[in-house]
C-alpha positions as CSV (number, residue, x, y, z in Angstrom):
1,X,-121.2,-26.9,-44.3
2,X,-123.5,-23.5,-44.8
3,X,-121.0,-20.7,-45.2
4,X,-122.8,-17.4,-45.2
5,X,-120.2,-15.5,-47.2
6,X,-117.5,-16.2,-50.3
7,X,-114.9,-14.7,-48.0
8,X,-115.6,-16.7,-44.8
9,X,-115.4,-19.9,-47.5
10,X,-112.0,-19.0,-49.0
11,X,-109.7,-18.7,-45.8
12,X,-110.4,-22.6,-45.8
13,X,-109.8,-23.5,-49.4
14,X,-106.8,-24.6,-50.6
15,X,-107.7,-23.8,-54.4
16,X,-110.8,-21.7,-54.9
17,X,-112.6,-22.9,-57.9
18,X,-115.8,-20.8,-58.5
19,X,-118.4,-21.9,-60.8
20,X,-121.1,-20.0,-61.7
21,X,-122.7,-18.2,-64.6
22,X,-122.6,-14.5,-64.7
23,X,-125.3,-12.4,-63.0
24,X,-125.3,-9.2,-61.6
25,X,-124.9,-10.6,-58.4
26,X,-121.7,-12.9,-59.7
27,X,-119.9,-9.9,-61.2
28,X,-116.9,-9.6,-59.0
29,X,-117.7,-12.5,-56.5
30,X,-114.7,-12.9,-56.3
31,X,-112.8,-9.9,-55.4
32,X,-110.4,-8.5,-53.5
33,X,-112.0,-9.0,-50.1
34,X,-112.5,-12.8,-51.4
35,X,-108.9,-12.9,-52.4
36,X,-107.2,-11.7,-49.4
37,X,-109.2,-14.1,-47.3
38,X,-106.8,-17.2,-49.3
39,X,-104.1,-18.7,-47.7
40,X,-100.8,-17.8,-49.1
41,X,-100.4,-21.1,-50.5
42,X,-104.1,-21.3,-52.0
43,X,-104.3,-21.2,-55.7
44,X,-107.5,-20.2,-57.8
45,X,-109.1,-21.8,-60.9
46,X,-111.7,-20.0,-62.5
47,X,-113.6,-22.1,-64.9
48,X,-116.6,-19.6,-64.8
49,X,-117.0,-16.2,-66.7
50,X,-114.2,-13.6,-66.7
51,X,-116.2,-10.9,-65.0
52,X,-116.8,-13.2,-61.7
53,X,-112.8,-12.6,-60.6
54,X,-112.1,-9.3,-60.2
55,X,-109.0,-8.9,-62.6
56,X,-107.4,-6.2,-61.1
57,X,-107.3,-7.7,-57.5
58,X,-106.3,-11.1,-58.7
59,X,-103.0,-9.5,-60.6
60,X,-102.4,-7.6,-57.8
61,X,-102.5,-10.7,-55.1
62,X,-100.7,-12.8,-57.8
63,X,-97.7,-10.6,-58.3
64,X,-97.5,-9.7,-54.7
65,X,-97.3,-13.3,-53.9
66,X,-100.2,-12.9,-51.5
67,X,-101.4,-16.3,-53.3
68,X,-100.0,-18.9,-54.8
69,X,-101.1,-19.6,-58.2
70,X,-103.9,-18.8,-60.6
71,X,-105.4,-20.9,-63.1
72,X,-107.6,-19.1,-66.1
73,X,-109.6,-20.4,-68.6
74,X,-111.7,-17.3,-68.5
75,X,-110.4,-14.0,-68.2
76,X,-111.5,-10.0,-68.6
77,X,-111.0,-8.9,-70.6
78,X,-111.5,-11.3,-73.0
79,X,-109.5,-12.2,-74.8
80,X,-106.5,-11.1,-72.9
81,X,-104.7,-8.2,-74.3
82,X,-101.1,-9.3,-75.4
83,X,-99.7,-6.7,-73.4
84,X,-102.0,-7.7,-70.2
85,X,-99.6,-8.2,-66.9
86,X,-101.5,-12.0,-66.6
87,X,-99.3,-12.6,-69.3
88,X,-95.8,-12.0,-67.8
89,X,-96.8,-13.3,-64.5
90,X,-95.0,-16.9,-63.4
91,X,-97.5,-17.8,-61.4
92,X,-100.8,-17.2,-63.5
93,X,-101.7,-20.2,-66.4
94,X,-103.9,-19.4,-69.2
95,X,-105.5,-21.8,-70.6
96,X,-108.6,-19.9,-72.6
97,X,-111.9,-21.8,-72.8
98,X,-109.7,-25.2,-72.6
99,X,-112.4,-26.6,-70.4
100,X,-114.5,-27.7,-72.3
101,X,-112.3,-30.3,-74.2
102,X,-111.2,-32.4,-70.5
């Protein structure tokens, strides 16, 4: 399947998983635009850099339900501040850099 945009992709996904290194044009691949496009039960895993999920929009969709669940073992920044709303959010895991040992 050829998908022409990262948006048009994530209003079929179930979990979003991007993986990718970090370029210019990666920053914020996945942003709010991307985000809004999941289905309210679609969760997202990033396993890439921090800086391709835009932080802001995901803690925005995450505590306004708008998706289900988000796995991190990348953030931005990184580390995570302790005082970071990721932190105190039910439905976000952070798992930094946990990857590589599975």
């Amino acid at each position: 399947m050829y998908v022409a945009d990262v948006a048009d992709l994530a209003s079929q996904c179930d979990v979003l998983v991007p993986m990718c290194a970090l370029t210019k044009q990666t920053e914020h691949l996945i942003n709010q635009d991307v985000i809004s496009q999941l289905k309210p039960d679609a969760g997202l895993i990033n396993m890439s850099r921090g800086k391709v999920v835009d932080t802001d929009a995901l803690t925005e969709a995450l505590k306004t339900k708008s998706i289900k669940y988000a796995i991190l073992d990348t953030t931005y920044p990184e580390p995570l501040p302790s005082g970071h709303p990721l932190w105190n959010l039910d439905n976000c895991f952070v798992f930094p850099h946990y990857a590589t040992n599975t």
